[in-house]
C-alpha positions as CSV (number, residue, x, y, z in Angstrom):
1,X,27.3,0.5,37.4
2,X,24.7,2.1,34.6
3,X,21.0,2.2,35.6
4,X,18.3,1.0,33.6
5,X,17.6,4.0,32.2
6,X,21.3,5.1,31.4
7,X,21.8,1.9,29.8
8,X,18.6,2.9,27.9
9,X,20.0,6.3,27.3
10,X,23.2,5.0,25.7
11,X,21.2,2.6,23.2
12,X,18.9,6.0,22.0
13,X,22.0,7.7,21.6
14,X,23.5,5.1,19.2
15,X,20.6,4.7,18.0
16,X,20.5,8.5,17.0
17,X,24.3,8.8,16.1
18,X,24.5,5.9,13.3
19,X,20.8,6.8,11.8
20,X,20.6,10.2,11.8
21,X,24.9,11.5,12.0
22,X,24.5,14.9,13.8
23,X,26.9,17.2,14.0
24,X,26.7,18.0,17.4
25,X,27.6,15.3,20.6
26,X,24.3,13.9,21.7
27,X,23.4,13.4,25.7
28,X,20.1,13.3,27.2
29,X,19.5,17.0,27.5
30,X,19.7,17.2,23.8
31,X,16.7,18.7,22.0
32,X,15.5,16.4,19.4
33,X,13.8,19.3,17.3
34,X,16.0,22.2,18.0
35,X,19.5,20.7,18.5
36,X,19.6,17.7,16.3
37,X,16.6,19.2,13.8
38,X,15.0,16.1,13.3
39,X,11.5,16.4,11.4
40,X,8.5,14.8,12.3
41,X,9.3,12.1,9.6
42,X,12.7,11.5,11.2
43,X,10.9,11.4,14.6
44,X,8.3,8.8,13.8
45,X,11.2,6.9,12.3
46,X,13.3,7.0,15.4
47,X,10.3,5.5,17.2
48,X,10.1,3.2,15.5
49,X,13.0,2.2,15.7
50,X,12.9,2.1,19.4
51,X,9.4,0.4,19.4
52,X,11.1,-2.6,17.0
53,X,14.6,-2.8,19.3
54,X,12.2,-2.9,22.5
55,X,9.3,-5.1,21.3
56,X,6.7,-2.1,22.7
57,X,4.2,0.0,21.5
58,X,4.7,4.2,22.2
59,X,1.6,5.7,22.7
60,X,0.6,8.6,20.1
61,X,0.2,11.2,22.9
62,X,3.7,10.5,24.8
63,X,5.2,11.1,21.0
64,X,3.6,15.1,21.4
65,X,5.5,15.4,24.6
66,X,9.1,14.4,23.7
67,X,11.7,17.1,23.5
68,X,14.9,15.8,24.6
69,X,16.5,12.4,24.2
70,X,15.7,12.2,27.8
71,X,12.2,12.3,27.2
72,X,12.3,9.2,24.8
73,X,14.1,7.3,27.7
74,X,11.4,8.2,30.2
75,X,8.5,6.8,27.9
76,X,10.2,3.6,26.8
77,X,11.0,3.3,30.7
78,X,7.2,3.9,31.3
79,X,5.8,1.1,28.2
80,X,8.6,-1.4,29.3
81,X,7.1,-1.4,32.8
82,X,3.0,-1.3,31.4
C-alpha cells in the first residue's frame, strides 16, 4: 500500500503530465528544469497548482530549492504538516 508521500508523488506527476505533456516519463528523480525544461513561469504555475489542489501556501524560499519532482513532494509533505 502507497505512502503518503507516493500517493503525493503520483498526484504531481499527473499533475505535470496533463499540464505541461513532456516528452520524457516523469518519476520523482526527474529534474523539473533540466529534464522536463520548465521555466520559471511554468514553475510558479505548477505551484500553484499544487497550492489550489492542497489548500496550502508554499513558502517563496522552498520554491528556490526544488529541483526534482521529489523535491515538490517533500515541501507539500512539510506545509501539509505546518
Amino acid at each position: 500500500m502507497p505512502g503518503v508521500k507516493d500517493r503525493m508523488l503520483n498526484v504531481i506527476i499527473e499533475i505535470i503530465n496533463k499540464t505541461f505533456s513532456p516528452a520524457i516519463t516523469v518519476t520523482g528523480d526527474t529534474a523539473i528544469k533540466t529534464d522536463l525544461g520548465l521555466d520559471s513561469f511554468e514553475i510558479v504555475n505548477l505551484i500553484y497548482i499544487l497550492e489550489d489542489r492542497y489548500r496550502i501556501e508554499i513558502n517563496e524560499t522552498d520554491i528556490r530549492f526544488i529541483v526534482t519532482v521529489n523535491d515538490i513532494a517533500i515541501i507539500l509533505l512539510k506545509e501539509q504538516d505546518a
